[in-house]
C-alpha positions, 0 to 999 in steps of 0.5 A, spaced: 078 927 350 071 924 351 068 923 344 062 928 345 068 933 346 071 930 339 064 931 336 062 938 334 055 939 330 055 944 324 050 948 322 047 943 317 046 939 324 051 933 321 057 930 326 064 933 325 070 930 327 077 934 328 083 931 324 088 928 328 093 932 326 096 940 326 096 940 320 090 937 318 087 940 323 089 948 320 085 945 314 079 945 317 079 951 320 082 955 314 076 951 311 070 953 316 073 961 316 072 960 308 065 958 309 063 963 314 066 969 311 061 965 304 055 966 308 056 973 311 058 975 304 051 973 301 049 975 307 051 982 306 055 983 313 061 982 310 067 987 313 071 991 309 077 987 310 073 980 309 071 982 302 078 986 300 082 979 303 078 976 297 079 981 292 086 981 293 086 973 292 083 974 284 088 979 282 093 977 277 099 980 281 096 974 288 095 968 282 103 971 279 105 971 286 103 963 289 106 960 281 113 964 283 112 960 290 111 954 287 116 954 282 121 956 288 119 950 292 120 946 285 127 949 284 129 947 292 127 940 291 130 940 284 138 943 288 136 937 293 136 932 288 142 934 284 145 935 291 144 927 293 145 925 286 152 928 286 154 924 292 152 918 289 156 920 283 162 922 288 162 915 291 161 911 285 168 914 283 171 913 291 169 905 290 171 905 282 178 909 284 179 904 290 177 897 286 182 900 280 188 901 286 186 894 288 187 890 281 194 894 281 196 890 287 196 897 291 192 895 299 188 899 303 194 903 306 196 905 299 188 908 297 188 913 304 194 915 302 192 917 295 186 921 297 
């Protein structure tokens, strides 16, 4: 892509750069629809659906709604990390069992039995 197609002016007339990611690209634009939404407020040629989509964000319920979710993305990586840490705990004691075999002149083929 040439660099002129990279490059939009914006309304202040200052270059603009896309991100280089999906993601980083879904930003901006979330970002832009923001500021244009902004300007037709103040303007007064907001829609209806603009102005209750904002209301909406300012309620209480909304702002109660978004700590839930963090909170459950919390407690995902907490479950994950307890999760992994088991494993290693379980492995710990599988090379702790196996050493203890070992220093009482049992061999390998006497562990895999065991287990």
């Amino acid at each position: 892509m040439s660099r002129s197609k990279q490059q939009v002016k914006s309304s202040e007339d200052q270059s603009f750069r896309w991100a280089n990611t999906v993601e980083g690209r879904e930003r901006q634009l979330i970002s832009l629809a923001y500021e244009r939404v902004g300007e037709k407020m103040l303007n007064g040629t907001a829609t209806s659906q603009e102005l209750v989509f904002f209301l909406k964000l300012g309620t209480t319920r909304e702002q109660i709604e978004r700590e839930i979710k963090e909170r459950e993305r919390e407690l995902i990586t907490a479950k994950t990390e307890a999760i992994k840490s088991q494993k290693r705990v379980e492995d710990l004691y599988a090379n702790a069992i196996k050493a203890f075999t070992s220093y009482q002149g049992h061999e390998d083929e006497d562990y895999e039995e065991l287990q």
